[in-house]
C-alpha positions in Angstrom: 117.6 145.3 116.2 120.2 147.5 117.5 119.3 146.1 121.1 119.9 142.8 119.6 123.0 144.0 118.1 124.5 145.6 121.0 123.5 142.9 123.7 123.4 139.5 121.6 121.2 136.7 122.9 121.2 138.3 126.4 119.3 141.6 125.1 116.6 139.1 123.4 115.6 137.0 125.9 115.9 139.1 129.2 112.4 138.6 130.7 112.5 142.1 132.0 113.8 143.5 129.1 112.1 146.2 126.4 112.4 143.6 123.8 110.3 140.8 125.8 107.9 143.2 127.2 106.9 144.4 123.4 106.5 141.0 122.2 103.7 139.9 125.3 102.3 143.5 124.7 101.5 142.7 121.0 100.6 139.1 122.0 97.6 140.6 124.3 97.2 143.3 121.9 96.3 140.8 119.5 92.5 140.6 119.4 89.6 140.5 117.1 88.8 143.7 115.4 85.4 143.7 113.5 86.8 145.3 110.4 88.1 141.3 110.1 91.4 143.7 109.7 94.1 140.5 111.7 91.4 137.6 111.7 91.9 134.2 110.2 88.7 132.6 109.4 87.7 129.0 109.9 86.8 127.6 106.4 84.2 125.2 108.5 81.5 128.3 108.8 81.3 130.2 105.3 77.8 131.6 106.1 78.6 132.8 109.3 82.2 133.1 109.7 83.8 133.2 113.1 87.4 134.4 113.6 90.0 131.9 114.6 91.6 134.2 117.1 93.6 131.6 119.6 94.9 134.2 122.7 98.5 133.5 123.5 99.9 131.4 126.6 103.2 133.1 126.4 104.8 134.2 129.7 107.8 136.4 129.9 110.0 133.3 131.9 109.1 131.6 128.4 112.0 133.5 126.9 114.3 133.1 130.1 113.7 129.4 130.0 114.3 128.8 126.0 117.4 126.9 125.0 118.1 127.0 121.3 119.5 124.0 119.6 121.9 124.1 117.0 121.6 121.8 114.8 123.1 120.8 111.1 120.9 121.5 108.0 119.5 118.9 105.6 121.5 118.9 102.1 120.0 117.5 98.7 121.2 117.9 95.2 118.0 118.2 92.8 118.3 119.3 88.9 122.0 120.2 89.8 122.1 122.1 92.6 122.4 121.6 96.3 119.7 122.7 98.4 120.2 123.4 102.0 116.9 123.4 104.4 115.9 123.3 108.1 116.5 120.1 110.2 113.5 118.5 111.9 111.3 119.7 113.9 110.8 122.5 111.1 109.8 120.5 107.6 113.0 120.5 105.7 112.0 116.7 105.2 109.3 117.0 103.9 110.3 119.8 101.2 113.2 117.4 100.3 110.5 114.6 100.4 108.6 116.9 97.7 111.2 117.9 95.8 112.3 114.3 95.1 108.9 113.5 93.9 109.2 115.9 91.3 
């Protein structure tokens, strides 16, 4: 955080930089333990479960490529108050969407 803090954006998103380089780390670090201590199990197998362990595609030019877009949130007003969520792509619709059926 304080590299964050200190260096903005820039700090975050250097592909050669400490932040970056932790993040890939703990991606390929990221594998099945048999404890079942970080797996996600597929509900399709329940006598023989098998781990749903997907291995990251994430290169470090990922984060030296990425352009974040601004963009304005969604508003509603339910039972009196104004609720503020994400703009598409991230499912503030559909929260809206559920709220409003309720």
């Amino acid at each position: 955080m304080k590299q964050v803090r200190d260096g903005g954006a820039a700090a975050f998103y250097n592909p050669n930089g400490p932040i970056v380089q932790a993040i890939l780390q703990r991606f390929r670090a990221d594998k099945y333990k048999p404890d079942g201590s970080n797996n996600c199990f597929s509900a399709y197998v329940r006598s023989n479960p098998h781990p749903a362990r997907i291995l990251s595609l994430m290169a470090a030019q990922d984060f030296a490529h990425y352009q974040a877009i601004e963009r304005k949130p969604l508003s509603a007003t339910y039972f009196g108050m104004t609720l503020y969520t994400q703009p598409a792509p991230s499912g503030g619709a559909a929260l809206l969407h559920m709220l409003g059926l309720m």
